[in-house]
C-alpha positions in Angstrom: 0.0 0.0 0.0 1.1 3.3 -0.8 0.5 6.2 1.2 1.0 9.6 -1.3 1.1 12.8 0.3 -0.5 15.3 -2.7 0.5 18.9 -2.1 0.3 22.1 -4.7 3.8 24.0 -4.9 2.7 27.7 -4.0 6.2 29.7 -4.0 9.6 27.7 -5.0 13.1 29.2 -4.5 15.7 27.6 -6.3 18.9 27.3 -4.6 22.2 26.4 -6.1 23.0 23.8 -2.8 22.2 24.6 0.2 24.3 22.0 1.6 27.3 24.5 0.5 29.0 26.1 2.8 27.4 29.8 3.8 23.9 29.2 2.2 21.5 30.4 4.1 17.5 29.9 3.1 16.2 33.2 2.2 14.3 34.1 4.5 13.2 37.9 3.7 11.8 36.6 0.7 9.9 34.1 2.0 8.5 36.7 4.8 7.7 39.0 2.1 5.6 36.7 -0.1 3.6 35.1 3.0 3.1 38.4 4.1 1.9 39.6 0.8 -0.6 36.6 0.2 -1.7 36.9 4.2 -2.8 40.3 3.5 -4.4 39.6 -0.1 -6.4 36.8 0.9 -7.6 38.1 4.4 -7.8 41.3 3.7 -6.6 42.7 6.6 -4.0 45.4 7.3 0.0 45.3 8.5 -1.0 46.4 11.7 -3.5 43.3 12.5 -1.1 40.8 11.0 1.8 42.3 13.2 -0.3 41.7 16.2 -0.8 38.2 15.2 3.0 37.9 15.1 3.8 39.5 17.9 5.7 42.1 16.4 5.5 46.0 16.1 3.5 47.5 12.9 6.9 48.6 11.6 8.8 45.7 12.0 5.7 44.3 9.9 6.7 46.3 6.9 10.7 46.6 7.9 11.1 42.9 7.8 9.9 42.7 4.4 11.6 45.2 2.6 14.9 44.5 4.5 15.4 48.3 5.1 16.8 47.3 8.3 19.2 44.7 7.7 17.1 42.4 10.2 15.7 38.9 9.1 12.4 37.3 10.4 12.8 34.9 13.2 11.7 31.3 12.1 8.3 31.9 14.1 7.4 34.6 12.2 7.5 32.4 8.9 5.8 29.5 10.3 3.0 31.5 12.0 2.7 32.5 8.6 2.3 29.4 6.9 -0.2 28.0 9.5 -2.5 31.1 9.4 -2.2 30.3 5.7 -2.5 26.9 5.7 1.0 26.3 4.5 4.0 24.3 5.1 7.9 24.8 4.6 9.6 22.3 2.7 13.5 22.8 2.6 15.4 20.2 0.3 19.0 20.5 -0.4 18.4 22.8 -3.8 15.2 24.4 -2.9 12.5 26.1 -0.4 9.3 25.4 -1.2 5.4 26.3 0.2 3.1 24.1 0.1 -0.4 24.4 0.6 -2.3 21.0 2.5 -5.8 21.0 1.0 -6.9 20.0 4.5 -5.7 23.4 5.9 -5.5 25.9 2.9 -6.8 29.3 3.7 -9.0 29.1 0.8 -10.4 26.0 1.6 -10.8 27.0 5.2 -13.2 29.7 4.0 -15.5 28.1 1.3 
């Protein structure tokens, strides 16, 4: 018996290797994107979403354009892909979001 997990790919970022030494996973860019589809679909403003992360309205907008040099803690990204209905998938060449069709956003509000 096999037991297939299906998921849809929402946001890929191809890395060379991340098993090289010095990658990092980019981690602004994944804020930024979560962020930006957290807002579209909900509908709600920077300042609500920052009180669902915990974090100050300006670190809300800071962290995503990177005007402060400061990258979002792991939490930040995760709370982002469970409000979402997302989850990180980090292979050795690539970061990918996935979306569960159990949990999806979109599903969640149909």
């Amino acid at each position: 018996m096999s037991d297939t997990l299906s998921y849809d790919v929402v946001l890929r970022f191809k890395i060379d290797d991340l098993t090289d030494k010095g990658a990092d996973i980019p981690r602004r860019e994944l804020y930024s994107e979560l962020r930006r589809q957290y807002l579209e679909k909900t509908g709600e403003t920077s300042a609500s979403l920052a009180k669902l992360l915990e974090i100050s309205p300006q670190s809300c907008s800071t962290l995503a354009s990177g005007s402060n040099y400061r990258l979002p803690a792991w939490y930040i990204i995760l709370r982002l892909c469970k409000l979402l209905g997302y989850d990180l998938v980090i292979k050795s060449d690539a970061v990918e979001i996935v979306e569960d069709p159990k949990t999806h956003l979109d599903q969640q509000s149909a």
